[in-house]
C-alpha angles and dihedrals in degrees: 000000000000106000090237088063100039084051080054106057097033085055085057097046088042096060093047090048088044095057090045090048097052080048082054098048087053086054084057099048087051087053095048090037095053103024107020111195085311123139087266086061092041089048097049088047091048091051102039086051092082095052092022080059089041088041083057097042095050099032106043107012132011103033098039096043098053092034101047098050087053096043088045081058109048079040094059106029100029149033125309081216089062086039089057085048094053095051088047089049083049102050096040083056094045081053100055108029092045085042092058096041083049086059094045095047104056084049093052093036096114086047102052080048105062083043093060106027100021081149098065080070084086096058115073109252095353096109087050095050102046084049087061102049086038089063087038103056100037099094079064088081100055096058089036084058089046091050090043083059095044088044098054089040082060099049089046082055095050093252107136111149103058097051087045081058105037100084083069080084091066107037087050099051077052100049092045092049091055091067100021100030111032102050088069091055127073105238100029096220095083090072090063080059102053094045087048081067086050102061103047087054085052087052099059093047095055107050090043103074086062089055100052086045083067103059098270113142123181120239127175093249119163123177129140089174098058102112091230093053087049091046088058100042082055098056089041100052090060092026084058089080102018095069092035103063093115095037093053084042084056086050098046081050093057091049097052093039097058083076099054121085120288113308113005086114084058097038081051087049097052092045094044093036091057091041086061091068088069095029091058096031095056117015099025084046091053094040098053094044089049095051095068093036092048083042100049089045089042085055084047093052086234097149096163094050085045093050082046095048082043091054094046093049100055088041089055093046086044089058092045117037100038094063092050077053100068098028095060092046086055103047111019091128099060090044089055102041092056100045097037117012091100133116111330085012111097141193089258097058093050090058084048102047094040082056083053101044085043091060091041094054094060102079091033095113082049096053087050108041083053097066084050094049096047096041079066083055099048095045092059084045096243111136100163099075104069088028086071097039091056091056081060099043088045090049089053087046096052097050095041081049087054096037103048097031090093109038095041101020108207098347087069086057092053081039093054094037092062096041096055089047097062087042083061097050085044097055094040089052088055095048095043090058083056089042104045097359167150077090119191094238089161100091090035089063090043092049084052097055097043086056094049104052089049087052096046089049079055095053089056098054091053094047092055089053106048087040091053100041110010119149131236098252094188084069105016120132118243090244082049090055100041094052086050095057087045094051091047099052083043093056092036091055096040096048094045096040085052100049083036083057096043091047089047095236110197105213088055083075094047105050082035093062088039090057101046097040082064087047090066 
């Protein structure tokens, strides 16, 4: 796909990703505003970790990624009427198996507890109450599953917009729930939970009128022997990990941190949870608009347009995402402060959950150039291959966890998430160039480097900036606090827009002409 066309369509998925994630962010301020990092906060994060993974690993990985390359294909070299067969076989099997692991699930909930929190033991009713918002909230994953398959038939289909949008849905049922829901339950977080269920009902709605516009038409068809069913359930079974490296790190994190003192698990949730805007505008938006292109050229046989889709991908990822880097290291306080720093949310857990964000944001290029890199795997159906290289990256995960937990408490687990994320990229780099190679990596590191400096030069403005007239952010005013956030986007764009310019980055001019093409 030419770069300008790939800039496009990942614009379009951006915005709509954009809009979703601010509605997320404001999730996020209801939680901090009504619940702070208290045990009601550690317990609901505990217990939306087990749908929120399985959320991930539908929505944005697993489903989308094994679903998306055989569709493609029906779609191509077959018949649109076989291609509406396979996404009823689909659903009705989404219906059935995510039904019965629904029911599982609320019967095993005090089990899968004490699995992912053992240490809320300690505290006196916080493994109860986790249990409980753990049985409320799993029928969340079966219409989240449902909307996962709507959203990868419509960007098959080309439809972008619509699916990128659609997680408003979600983090709205939620932010509603937090003032209309929550004040008739004691306690009141079991309303977050039921308005968790809400919104991903809202989320499915929304997105299936768009499907039926374009000539689906649902039909009871049941079949685990059909070859193309088959074809999908064998990508998922090893896709299942090897999309889901950072979101079983984040698990493993929420394991280990139960142990650690009050509200680390909360303090790892704020950061991770405002990483993700940057993470989902701009790597989750070029990787889902990669997968049906790579699919549809991988069904053509066209192995030089894929490597060049591929290229412009990661090159795109590299110009986004490490300059969010190094702006949210910098000022990751004042970030904080103003989104969360509200009611039960003090000045203390700002300075925590900034340490948190800063450490995080280090292997943010990594998280998203992954779901680039295993969308070129996918779309050539092997699923091995990651699948191998996660186990890696886990079992990094799990010993820097163990090692750094100690000495640096909750910080060491954000630390050790973002190193064995860049040791994944790393390895599946190594193993695309024997798979498809030799591949030309040369550019892609100048153009690295080239990002990076700009982005460093950045980082210096903005800590000049902050050192010389920093607030006070424990007695700040919220308008304070507001101009100072303007005043920093403005100085961070400016600064990297002008050494960009002076290194003659070549995605400037991309996005540049993108942006002014829409202008007219």
């Amino acid at each position: 796909m030419p770069e300008n066309k790939l800039a496009r369509k990942a614009g379009v998925v951006s915005l709509a990703t954009a809009v979703s994630r601010v509605f997320g962010l404001m999730r996020e301020q209801t939680f901090a505003y009504f619940f702070g990092a208290s045990l009601a906060t550690d317990a609901f994060v505990a217990a939306f970790r087990i749908p929120n993974l399985l959320r991930d690993l539908f929505a944005e990985g697993v489903l989308s990624s094994a679903f998306v390359p055989v569709f493609t294909e029906n779609l191509t070299n077959q018949s649109k009427e076989k291609a509406w067969r396979l996404v009823n076989l689909v659903a009705n099997s989404l219906l059935v198996t995510a039904g019965l692991i629904v029911v599982i699930g609320i019967i095993i909930s005090p089990l899968i507890v004490q699995l992912i929190a053992p240490g809320f033991d300690k505290v006196p009713g916080k493994s109860e109450l986790t249990t409980t918002l753990t049985r409320i909230m799993f029928p969340f994953l079966l219409f989240i599953a449902l909307a996962a398959l709507v959203m990868g038939v419509l960007n098959s289909l080309g439809k972008f917009a619509l699916p990128a949008f659609a997680p408003v849905m979600l983090n709205l049922g939620m932010i509603l729930a937090g003032f209309l829901v929550c004040p008739f339950f004691d306690p009141p977080i079991l309303g977050m939970a039921i308005g968790a269920v809400l919104g991903s009902i809202g989320q499915f709605l929304i997105q299936y009128p768009s499907l039926k516009r374009e000539g689906y038409h649902y039909q009871w068809v049941l079949d685990f022997r059909d070859p193309e069913l088959k074809k999908i359930f064998l990508l998922m079974t090893p896709a299942t990990l090897g999309l889901a490296s950072t979101q079983i790190n984040i698990f493993v994190n929420t394991l280990i941190a139960s142990f650690l003192p009050q509200g680390s698990i909360a303090y790892l949730n704020y950061s991770f949870r405002l990483m993700h805007f940057p993470l989902g505008v701009f790597g989750v938006a070029i990787a889902t608009v990669s997968l049906p292109s790579l699919s549809l050229l991988a069904a053509r046989n066209q192995t030089k347009e894929m490597l060049d889709t591929f290229y412009s991908s990661v090159k795109l990822v590299f110009f986004y995402t490490i300059p969010s880097t190094i702006f949210l290291i910098i000022a990751s306080k004042p970030i904080i402060a103003i989104l969360y720093q509200y009611g039960k949310f003090s000045y203390l857990d700002t300075i925590n959950t900034s340490q948190a964000l800063a450490l995080y944001a280090i292997g943010l290029f990594a998280y998203a150039s992954v779901r680039v890199a295993v969308s070129f795997f996918y779309s050539l159906k092997d699923a091995k291959t990651p699948v191998k290289i996660s186990v890696v990256a886990v079992a990094c995960n799990i010993i820097l966890n163990l090692a750094l937990m100690n000495p640096l408490g909750f910080r060491g687990l954000a630390l050790a998430t973002s190193v064995s994320a860049i040791v994944n990229l790393s390895l599946l780099f190594y193993y695309l160039n024997r798979k498809a190679g030799p591949m030309d990596f040369s550019f892609l590191k100048l153009d690295f480097l080239k990002v990076l400096l700009a982005s460093l030069g950045m980082g210096v403005a903005l800590w000049l900036y902050l050192d010389l007239w920093g607030l006070d952010l424990s007695r700040a005013s919220f308008l304070l606090k507001l101009g100072q956030i303007i005043i920093i986007f403005l100085l961070a764009t400016g600064s990297f827009l002008f050494l960009a310019t002076i290194l003659r980055i070549k995605e400037l001019k991309t996005v540049l002409n993108l942006l002014k093409r829409r202008s007219q």
